[in-house]
C-alpha atoms as one frame of an Amber mdcrd trajectory, in Angstrom:
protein
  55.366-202.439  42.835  54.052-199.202  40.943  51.487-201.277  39.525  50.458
-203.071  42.542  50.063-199.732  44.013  47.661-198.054  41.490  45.715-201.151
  40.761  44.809-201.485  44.540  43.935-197.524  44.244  42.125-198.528  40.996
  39.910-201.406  42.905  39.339-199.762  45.747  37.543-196.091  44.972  34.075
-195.347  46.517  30.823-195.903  44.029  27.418-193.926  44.394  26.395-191.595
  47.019  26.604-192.587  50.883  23.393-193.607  51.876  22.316-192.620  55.457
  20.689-195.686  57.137  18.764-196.385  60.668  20.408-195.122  64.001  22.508
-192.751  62.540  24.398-195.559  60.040  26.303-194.381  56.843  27.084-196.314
  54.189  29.332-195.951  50.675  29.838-198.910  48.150  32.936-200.211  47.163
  34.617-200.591  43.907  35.684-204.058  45.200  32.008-204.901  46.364  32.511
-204.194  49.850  30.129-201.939  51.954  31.815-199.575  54.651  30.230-198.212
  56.738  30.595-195.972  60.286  30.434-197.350  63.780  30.395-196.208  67.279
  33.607-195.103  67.250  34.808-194.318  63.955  33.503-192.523  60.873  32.772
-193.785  57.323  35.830-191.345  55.996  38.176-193.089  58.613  36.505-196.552
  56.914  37.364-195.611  53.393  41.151-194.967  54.506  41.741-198.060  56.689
  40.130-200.202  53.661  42.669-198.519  51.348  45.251-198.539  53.021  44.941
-202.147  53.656  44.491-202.989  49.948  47.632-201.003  49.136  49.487-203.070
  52.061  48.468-206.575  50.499  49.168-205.212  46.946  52.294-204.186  47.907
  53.172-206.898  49.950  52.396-209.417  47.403  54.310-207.639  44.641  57.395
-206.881  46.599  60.543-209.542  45.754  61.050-212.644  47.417  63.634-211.957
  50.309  63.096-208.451  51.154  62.528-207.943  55.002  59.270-207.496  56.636
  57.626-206.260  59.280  54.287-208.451  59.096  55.353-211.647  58.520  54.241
-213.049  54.203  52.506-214.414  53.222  49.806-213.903  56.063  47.985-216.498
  57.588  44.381-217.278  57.077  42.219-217.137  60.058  39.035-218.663  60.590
């Protein structure tokens, strides 16, 4: 689960500068290709920790042994 945990931290680190954008928009590139951004009611540094956070979750989550008890039921389910 070590692993899992530092190769989501690995994958996930910001690349480049933040770029400022139209309306008051912030952007920063992701290691993982994703853009975050700010919105209307959160910043771009609150962005960069949800995304992380959520990468270590599903790295963890799909690492951790077959049995062990959950909170979020595994594996998730796709939605469309």
């Amino acid at each position: 689960m070590r692993r899992a945990k530092v190769r989501a931290a690995t994958e996930h680190t910001t690349v480049g500068l933040a770029q400022a954008g139209a309306g008051g928009t912030v952007t920063i590139a992701c290691a993982c290709g994703m853009t975050l951004t700010n919105g209307p009611t959160w910043s771009l540094d609150e962005h960069i920790r949800l995304h992380r956070a959520e990468a270590r979750f599903l790295a963890l989550a799909q690492a951790a042994p077959p049995g062990i008890p959950r909170l979020v039921a595994w594996p998730l389910r796709q939605t469309v």
